[in-house]
KOLSE-718786 format. One record per residue: residue number from 1; residue in three letters; z, x, y of N, C-alpha, C in turn. Coordinates in Angstrom, 1 decimal, always signed. Example, Ala and Ser with C-alpha at 12.3 -4.5 7.8 and 13.67 -1.06 7.14 Angstrom:
<pts>
> 1, ALA, +7.8, +13.2, -5.7, +7.8, +12.3, -4.5, +7.8, +13.2, -3.3
> 2, SER, +7.1, +12.8, -2.2, +7.1, +13.7, -1.1, +7.9, +12.9, +0.0
</pts>
This chain:
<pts>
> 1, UNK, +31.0, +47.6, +7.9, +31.3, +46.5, +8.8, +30.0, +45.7, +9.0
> 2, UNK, +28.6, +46.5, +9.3, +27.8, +45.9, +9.4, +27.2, +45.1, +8.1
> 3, UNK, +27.2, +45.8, +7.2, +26.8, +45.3, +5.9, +27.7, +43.6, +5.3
> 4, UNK, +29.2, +43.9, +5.7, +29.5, +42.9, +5.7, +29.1, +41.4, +6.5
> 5, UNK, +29.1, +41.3, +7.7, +28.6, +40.9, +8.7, +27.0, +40.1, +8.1
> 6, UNK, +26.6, +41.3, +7.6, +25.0, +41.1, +7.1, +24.8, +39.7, +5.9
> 7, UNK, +25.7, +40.6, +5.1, +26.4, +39.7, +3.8, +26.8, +38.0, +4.6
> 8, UNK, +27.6, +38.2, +5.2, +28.2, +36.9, +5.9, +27.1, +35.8, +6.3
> 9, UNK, +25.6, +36.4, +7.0, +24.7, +36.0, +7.6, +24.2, +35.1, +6.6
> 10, UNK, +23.5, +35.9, +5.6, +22.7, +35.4, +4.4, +23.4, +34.4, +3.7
> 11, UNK, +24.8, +34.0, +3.4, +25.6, +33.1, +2.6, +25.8, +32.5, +3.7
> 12, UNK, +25.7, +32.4, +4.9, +25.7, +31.2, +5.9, +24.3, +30.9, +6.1
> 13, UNK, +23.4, +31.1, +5.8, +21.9, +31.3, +5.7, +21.2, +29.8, +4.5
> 14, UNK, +22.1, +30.4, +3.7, +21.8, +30.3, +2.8, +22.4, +28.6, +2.0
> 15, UNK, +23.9, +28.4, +2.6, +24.6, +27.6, +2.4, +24.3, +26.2, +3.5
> 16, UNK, +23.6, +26.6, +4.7, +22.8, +25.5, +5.6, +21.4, +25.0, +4.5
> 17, UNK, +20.9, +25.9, +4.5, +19.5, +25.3, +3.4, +20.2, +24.3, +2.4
> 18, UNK, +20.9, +24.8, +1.8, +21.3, +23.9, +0.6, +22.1, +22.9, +1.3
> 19, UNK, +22.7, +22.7, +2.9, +22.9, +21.0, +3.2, +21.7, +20.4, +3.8
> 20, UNK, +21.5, +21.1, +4.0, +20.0, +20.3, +4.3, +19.3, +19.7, +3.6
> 21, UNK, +18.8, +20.7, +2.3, +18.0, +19.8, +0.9, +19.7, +18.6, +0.4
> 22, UNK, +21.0, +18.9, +0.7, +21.6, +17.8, +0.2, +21.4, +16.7, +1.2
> 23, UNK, +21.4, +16.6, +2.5, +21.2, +16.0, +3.4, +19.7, +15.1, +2.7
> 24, UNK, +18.9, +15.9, +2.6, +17.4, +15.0, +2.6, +17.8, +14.1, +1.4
> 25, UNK, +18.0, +14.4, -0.3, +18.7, +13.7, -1.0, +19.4, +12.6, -0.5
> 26, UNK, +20.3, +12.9, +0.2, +21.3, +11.5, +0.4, +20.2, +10.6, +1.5
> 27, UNK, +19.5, +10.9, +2.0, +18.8, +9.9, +2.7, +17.6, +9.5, +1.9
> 28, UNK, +17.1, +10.2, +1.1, +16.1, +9.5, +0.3, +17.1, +9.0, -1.0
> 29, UNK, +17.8, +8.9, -0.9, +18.8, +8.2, -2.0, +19.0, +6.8, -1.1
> 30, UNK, +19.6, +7.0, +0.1, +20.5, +5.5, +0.7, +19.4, +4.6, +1.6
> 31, UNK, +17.8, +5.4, +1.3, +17.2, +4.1, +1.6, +16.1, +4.4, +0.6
> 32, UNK, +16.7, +4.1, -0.8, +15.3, +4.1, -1.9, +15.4, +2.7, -2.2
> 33, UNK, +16.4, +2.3, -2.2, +16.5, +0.5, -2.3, +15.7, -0.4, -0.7
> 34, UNK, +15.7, -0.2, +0.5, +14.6, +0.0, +1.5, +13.3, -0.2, +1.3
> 35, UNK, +12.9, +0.9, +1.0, +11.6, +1.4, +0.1, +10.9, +0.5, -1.4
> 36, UNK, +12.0, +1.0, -1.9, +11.2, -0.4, -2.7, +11.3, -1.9, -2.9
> 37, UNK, +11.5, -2.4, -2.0, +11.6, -3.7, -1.6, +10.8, -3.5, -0.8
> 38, UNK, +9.9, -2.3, +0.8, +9.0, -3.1, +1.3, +8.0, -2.6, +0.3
> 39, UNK, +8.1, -1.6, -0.4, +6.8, -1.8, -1.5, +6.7, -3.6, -2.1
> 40, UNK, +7.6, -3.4, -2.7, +8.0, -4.8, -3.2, +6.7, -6.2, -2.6
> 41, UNK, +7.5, -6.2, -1.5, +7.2, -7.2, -0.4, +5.4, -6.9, -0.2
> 42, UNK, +5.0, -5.4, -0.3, +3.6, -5.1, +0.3, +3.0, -5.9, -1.0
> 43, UNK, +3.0, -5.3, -2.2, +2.6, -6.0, -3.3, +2.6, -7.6, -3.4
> 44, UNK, +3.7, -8.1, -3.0, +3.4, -9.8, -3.8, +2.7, -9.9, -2.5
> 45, UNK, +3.0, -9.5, -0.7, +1.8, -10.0, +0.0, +0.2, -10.3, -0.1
> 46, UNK, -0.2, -8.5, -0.9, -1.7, -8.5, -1.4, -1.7, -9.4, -2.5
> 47, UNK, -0.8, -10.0, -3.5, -1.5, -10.8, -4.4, -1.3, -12.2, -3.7
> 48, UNK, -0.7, -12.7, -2.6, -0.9, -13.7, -2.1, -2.4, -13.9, -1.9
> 49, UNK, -2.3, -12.5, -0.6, -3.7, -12.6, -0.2, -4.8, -12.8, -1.1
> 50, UNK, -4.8, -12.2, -2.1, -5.8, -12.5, -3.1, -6.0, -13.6, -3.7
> 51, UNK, -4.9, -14.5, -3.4, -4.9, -15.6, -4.4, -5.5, -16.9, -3.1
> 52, UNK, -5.4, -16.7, -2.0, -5.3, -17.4, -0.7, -6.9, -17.0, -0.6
> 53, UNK, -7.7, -15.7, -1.0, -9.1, -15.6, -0.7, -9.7, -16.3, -2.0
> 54, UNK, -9.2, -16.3, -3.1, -9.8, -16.9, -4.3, -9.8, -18.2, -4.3
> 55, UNK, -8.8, -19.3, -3.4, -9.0, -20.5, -2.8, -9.7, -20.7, -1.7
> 56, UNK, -9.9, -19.7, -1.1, -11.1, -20.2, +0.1, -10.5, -20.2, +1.5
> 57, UNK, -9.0, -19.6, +1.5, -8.2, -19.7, +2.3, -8.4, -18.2, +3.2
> 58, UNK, -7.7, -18.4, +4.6, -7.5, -17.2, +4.7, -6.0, -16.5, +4.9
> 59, UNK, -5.5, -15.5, +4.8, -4.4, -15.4, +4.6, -3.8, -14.5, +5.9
> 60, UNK, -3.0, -14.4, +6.8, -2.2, -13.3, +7.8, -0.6, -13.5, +7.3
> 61, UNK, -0.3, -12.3, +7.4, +1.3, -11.9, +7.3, +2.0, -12.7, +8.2
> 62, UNK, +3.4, -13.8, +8.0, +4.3, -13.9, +9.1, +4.8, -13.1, +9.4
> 63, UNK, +4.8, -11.8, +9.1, +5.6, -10.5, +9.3, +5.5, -9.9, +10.5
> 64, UNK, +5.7, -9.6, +12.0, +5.3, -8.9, +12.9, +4.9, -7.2, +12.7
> 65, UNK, +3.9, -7.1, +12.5, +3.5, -5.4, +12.2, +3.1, -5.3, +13.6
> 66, UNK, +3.3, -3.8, +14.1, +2.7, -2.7, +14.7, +1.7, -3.0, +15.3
> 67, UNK, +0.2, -3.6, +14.7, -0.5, -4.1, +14.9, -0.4, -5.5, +15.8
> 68, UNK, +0.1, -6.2, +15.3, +0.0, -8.0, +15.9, +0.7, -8.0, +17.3
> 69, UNK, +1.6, -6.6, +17.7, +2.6, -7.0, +18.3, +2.0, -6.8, +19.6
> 70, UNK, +0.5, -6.2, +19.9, -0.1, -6.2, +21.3, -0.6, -7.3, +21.8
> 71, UNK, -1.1, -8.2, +20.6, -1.7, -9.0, +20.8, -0.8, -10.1, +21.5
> 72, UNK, +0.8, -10.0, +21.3, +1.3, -11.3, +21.2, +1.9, -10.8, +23.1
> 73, UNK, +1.7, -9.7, +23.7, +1.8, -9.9, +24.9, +1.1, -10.6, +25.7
</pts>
């Protein structure tokens, strides 16, 4: 009885891990499109900016980051 019990433990043990690694999959699957668009977005920013310091310009994100948002209190 106990052995079974035991048995039961490990295959419910065992069968949580593997929703979990499925779990992490489906969320790095249903926001990889997310991801690489703000990669996307990070990239053509820096080649603005680069292109805006090579004119003599200076360049800030319209984007509200983390950063700007203390300032704007």
């Amino acid at each position: 009885m106990t052995e079974e019990i035991d048995t039961l433990l490990e295959e419910i043990e065992s069968t949580e891990k593997h929703l979990a690694e499925l779990r992490k999959e489906y969320r790095e699957r249903k926001t990889a499109g997310l991801r690489a668009a703000l990669q996307a977005r990070a990239e053509a920013e820096e080649l603005l900016r680069q292109e805006m310091k090579e004119l003599g310009y200076g360049y800030r994100s319209p984007y509200i980051t983390y950063r700007s948002v203390g300032s704007l209190a």
